[in-house]
C-alpha positions in Angstrom: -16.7 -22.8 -6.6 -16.9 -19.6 -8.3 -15.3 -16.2 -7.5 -17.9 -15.0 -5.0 -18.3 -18.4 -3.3 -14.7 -18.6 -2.7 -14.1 -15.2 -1.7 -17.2 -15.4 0.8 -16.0 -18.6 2.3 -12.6 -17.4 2.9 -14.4 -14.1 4.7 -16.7 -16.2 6.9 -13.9 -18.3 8.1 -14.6 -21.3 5.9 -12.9 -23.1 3.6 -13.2 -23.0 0.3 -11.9 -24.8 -2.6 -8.5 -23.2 -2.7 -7.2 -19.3 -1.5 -9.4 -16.7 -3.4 -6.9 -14.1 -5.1 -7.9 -10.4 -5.1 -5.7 -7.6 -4.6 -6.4 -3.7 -4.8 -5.1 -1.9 -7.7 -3.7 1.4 -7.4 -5.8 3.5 -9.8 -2.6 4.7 -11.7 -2.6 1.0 -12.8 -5.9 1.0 -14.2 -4.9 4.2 -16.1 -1.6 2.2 -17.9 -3.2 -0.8 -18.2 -6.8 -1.0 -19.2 -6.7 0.5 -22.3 -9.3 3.5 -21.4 -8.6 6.9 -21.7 -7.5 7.8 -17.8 -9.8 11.2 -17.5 -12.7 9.2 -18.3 -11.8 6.2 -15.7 -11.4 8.5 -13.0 -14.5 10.8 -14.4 -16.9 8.9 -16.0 -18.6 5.3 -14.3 -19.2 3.6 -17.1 -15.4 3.5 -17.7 -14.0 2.6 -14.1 -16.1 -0.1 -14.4 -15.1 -1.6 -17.7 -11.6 -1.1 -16.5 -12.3 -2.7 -12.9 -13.5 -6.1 -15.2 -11.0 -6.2 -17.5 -8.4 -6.2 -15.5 -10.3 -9.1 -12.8 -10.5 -10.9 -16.2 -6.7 -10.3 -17.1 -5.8 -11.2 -13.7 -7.9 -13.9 -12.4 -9.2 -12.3 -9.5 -11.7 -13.6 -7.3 -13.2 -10.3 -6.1 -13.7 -6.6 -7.4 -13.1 -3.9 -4.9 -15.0 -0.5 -6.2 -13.0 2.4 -5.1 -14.3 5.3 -6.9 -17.6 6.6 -6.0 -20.1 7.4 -9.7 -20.4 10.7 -10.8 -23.0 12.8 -12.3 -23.9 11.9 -15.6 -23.5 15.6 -16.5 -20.0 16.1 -15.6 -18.6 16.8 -19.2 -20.7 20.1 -19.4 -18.6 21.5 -16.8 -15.3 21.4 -18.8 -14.3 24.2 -20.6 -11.6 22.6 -22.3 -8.4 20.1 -22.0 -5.1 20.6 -22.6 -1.2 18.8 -21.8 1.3 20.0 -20.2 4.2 18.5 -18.6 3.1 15.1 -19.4 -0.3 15.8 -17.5 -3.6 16.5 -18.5 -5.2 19.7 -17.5 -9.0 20.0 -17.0 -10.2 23.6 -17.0 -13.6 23.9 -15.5 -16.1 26.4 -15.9 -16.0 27.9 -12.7 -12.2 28.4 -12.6 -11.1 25.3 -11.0 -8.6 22.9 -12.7 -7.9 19.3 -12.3 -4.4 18.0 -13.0 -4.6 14.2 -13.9 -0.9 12.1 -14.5 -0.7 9.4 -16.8 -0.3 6.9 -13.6 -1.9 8.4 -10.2 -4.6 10.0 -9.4 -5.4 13.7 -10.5 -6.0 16.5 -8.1 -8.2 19.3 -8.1 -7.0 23.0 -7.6 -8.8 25.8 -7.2 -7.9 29.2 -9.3 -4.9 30.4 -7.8 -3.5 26.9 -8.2 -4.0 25.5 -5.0 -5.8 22.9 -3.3 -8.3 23.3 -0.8 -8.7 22.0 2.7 -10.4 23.9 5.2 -8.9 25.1 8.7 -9.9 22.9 11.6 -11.1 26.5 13.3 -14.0 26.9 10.3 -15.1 23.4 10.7 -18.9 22.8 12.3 -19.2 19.1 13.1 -22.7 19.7 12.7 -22.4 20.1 9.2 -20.3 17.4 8.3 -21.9 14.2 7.4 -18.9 11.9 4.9 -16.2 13.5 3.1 -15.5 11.8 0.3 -11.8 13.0 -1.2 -12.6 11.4 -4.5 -15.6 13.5 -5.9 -14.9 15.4 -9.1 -14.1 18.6 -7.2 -12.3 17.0 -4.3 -12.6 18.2 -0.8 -15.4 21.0 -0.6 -16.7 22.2 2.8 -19.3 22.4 3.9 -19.6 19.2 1.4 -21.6 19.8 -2.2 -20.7 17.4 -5.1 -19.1 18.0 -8.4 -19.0 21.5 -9.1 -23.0 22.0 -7.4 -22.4 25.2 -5.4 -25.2 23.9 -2.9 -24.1 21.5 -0.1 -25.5 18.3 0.8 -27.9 18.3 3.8 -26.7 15.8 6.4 -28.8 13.0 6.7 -30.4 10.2 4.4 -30.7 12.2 1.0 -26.8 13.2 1.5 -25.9 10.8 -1.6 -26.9 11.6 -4.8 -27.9 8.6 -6.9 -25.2 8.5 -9.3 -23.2 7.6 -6.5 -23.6 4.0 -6.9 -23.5 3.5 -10.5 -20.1 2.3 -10.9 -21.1 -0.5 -8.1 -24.3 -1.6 -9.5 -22.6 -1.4 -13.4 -20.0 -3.8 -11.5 -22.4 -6.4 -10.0 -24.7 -6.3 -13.0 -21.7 -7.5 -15.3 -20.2 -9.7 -12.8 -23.3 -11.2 -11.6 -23.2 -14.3 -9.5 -19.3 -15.2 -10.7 -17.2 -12.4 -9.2 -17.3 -11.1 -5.1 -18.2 -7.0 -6.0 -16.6 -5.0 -2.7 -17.6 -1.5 -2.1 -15.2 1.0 0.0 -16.0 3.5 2.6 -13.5 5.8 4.2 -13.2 5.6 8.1 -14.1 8.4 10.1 -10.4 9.1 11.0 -9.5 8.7 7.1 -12.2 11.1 6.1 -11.0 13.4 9.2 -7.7 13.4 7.4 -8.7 13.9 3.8 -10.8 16.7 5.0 -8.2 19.1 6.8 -4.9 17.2 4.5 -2.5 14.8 7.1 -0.3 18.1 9.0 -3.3 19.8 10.6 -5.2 16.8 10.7 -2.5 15.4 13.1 -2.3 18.6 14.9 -6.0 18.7 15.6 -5.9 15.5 17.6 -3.7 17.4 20.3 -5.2 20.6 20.2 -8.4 20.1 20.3 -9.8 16.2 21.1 -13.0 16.9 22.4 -13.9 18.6 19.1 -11.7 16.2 17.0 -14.0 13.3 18.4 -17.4 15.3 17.9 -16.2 15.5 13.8 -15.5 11.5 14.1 -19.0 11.0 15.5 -21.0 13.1 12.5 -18.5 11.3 9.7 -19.2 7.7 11.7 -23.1 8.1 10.6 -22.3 9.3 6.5 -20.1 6.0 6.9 -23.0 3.9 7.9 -25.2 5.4 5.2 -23.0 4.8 2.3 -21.8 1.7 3.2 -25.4 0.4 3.2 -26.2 2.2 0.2 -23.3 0.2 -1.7 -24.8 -3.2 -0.2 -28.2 -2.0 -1.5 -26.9 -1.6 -5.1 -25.2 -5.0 -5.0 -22.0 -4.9 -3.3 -21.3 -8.4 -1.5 -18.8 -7.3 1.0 -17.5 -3.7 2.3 -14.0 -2.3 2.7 -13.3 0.6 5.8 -10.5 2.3 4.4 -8.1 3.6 7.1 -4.8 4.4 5.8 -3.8 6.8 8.2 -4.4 4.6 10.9 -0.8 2.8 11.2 2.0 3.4 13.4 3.8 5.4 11.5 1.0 8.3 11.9 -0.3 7.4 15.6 0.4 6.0 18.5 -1.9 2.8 19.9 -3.2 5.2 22.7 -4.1 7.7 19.7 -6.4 4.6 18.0 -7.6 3.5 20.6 -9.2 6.9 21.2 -9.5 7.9 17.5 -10.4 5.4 15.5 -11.6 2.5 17.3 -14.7 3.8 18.9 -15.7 5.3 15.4 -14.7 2.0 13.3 -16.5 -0.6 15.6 -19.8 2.4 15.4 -19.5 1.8 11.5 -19.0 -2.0 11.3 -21.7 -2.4 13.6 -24.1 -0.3 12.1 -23.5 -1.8 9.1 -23.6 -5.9 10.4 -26.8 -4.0 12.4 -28.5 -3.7 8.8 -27.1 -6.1 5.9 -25.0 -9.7 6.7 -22.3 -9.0 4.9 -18.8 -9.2 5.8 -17.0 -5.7 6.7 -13.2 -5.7 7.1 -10.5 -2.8 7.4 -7.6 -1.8 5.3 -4.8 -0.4 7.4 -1.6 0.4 5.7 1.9 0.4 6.8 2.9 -0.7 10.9 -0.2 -2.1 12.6 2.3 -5.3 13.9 1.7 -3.4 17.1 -2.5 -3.1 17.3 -4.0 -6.3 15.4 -5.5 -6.6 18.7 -7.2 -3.0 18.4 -8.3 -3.5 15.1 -9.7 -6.8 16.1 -12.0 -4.5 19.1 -13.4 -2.9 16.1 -15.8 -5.6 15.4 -14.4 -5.8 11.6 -14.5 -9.2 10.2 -11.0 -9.1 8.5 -7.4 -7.3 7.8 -6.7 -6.1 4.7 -2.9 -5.7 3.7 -1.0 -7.1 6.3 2.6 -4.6 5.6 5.8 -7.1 6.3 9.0 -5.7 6.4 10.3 -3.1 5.0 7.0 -1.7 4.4 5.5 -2.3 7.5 5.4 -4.7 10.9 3.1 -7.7 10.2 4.6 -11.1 10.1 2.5 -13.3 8.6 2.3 -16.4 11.1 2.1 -14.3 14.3 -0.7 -12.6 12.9 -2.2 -16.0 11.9 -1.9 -17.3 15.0 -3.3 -14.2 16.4 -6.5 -13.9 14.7 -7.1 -17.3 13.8 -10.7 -18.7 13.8 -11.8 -14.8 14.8 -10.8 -12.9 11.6 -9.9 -13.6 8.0 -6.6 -12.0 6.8 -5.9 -10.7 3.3 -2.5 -9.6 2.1 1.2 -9.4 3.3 2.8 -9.7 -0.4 5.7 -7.2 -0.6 3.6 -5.1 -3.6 7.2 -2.5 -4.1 10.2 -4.9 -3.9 8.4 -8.2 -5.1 5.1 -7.4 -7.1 6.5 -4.0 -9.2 10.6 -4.8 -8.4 10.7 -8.5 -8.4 10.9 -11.3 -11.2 8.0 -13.6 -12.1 9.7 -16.7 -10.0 10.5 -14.0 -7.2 6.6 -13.3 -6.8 5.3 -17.1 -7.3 8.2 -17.9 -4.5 6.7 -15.6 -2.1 3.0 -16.5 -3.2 3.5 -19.7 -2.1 5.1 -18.8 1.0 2.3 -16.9 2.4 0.0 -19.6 1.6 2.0 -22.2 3.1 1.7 -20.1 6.4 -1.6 -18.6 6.2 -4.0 -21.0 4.1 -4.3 -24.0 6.9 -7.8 -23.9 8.2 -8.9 -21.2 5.7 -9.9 -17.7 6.6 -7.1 -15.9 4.2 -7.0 -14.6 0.9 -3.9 -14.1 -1.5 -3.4 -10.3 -1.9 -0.3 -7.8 -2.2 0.0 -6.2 1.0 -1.0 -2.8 0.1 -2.2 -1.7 -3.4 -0.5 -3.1 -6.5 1.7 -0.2 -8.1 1.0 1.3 -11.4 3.9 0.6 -13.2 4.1 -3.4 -12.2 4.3 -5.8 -14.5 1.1 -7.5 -15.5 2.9 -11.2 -15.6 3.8 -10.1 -11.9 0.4 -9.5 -11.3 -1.1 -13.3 -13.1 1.3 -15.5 -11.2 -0.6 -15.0 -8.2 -3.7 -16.4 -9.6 -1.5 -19.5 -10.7 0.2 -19.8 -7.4 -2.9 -20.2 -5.7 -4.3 -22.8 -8.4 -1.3 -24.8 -8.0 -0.5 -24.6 -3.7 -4.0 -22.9 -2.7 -6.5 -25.7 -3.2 -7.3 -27.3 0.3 -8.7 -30.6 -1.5 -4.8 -31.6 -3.0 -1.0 -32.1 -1.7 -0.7 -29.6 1.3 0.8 -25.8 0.6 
């Protein structure tokens, strides 16, 4: 089997012929490690998606997960110049704004006063919103326009520019038939969040619900549109990002109102359109609602936090979702991945899949995403873990 055949038989519940290896790289470790300059991975397409094969090659992953949206092809004509300072690089843009980009996370975009711009939950019309995507050029703009276009994008079908989905179809054209090419849209809860930042996001749920869950309902159908617009330019499976939908942020009674309606409305719509597999990436404690994830109708869990990081044991949530979901994840990527020794990450490699590869359905994979600063020996072991103790046709795991 090759990358994508493995990688879609482990998503469909089969068995392939050993674990598929991908994991999520923070984009601070494309920056150190890829050998591009890190303004033009963030900025320009054509580089994010030389970095996202080189490192698959380096690595030996199965799957490519394409988390930065394309960009205009223009967007160099809007600097006015860049400069250091403080070991960051500062991008002046013509209109005033500024984007400050660190060697090894992502950059941020302030406006010219120096601060970055959310607007108040009051100003919102959730008739005007349609996807907030944090990642654009200019970051969070509302009502929504991309790069630095003062005009916003009109709800609906034409919302997406498209350059949107350059990087993705760049990705799959390189990759072809070898590699599995995963797009990523932002829940409606995660895009709720980027949109007003985490504080008054939080605050909004108990203020106002009724409206809260009118904004969820518009950013459910931009969800839906991108996602299938990602399948349409080659994507073979699709990542819901929900990071902010743990228990460290809210309570199960908060999901269940919050994010599962909205979730299972864009998994659906998407299975409604395209057959391919949709699954969720929920960081941090969600020991505590595998079961209201599961109601979502995704297909799979991404990341799978253990201890300290999160609440997931790996074999209880085997045994939970067996034969219903695939599971990806639950490698410590802090005190093993980035902290650890080459032996201490090929130890725990082959723990996981001695608990979690039986009857197929799981895919080796740092729990969350793979710091910037870990070592790339750190990073290879996994592939050889799963060559060695992953393959279903030899000794068992």
């Amino acid at each position: 089997m090759n990358g994508r055949q493995r990688m879609d038989a482990a998503m469909r519940l089969g068995v392939p012929d050993r674990v598929p290896v991908m994991c999520q790289l923070a984009l601070g470790h494309y920056f150190l490690h890829a050998g591009l300059d890190p303004v033009e991975i963030w900025h320009a397409p054509g580089a994010f998606a030389e970095a996202l094969i080189r490192l698959q090659q380096r690595y030996g992953f199965d799957g490519i997960l394409v988390n930065l949206p394309g960009r205009d092809p223009d967007w160099r004509r809007a600097i006015a110049g860049i400069e250091t300072r403080g070991g960051e690089r500062i991008i002046r843009w013509r209109n005033g704004w500024f984007t400050a980009a660190p060697a090894d996370d992502n950059p941020h975009v302030y406006r010219a006063d120096g601060t970055r711009f959310f607007p108040s939950f009051d100003e919102i019309d959730p008739d005007r919103l349609f996807y907030v995507e944090p990642h654009d050029a200019s970051g969070v703009t509302y009502p929504y326009s991309w790069g630095f276009d003062p005009e916003p994008a009109a709800p609906g079908p034409g919302f997406f520019p498209p350059w949107h989905y350059d990087t993705i179809r760049e990705v799959a054209a390189r990759a072809g038939e070898e590699v599995s090419v995963h797009g990523e849209v932002f829940s409606p809860f995660s895009q709720f969040m980027e949109l007003l930042d985490y504080t008054a996001g939080l605050v909004a749920l108990m203020d106002d619900p009724q409206k809260v869950t009118a904004c969820l309902d518009r950013l459910a159908a931009g969800a839906i549109e991108l996602a299938c617009g990602q399948v349409r330019a080659g994507a073979h499976a699709v990542l819901v990002s929900s990071a902010f939908a743990g228990g460290g942020l809210i309570s199960r009674d908060h999901y269940a109102a919050f994010v599962l309606p909205y979730e299972r409305r864009v998994v659906d719509g998407i299975r409604a359109v395209h057959d391919v597999p949709v699954y969720t990436h929920t960081c941090g404690a969600i020991g505590d609602r595998l079961d209201l994830m599961e109601a979502t109708h995704t297909q799979g869990i991404d990341t799978l936090d253990p201890p300290p990081l999160g609440t997931v044991e790996l074999a209880d949530a085997k045994q939970r979702t067996a034969g219903r979901l695939f599971i990806k994840g639950n490698l410590d990527p802090v005190n093993t991945v980035w902290l650890g020794t080459r032996e201490d990450v090929i130890a725990a490699a082959r723990d996981r899949l001695r608990i979690a590869a039986p009857g197929g359905g799981y895919i080796l994979s740092t729990a969350c995403s793979v710091p910037p600063a870990a070592p790339p020996g750190n990073i290879t072991a996994l592939r050889e873990a799963a060559e060695e103790w992953g393959r279903y046709e030899g000794p068992a795991a």
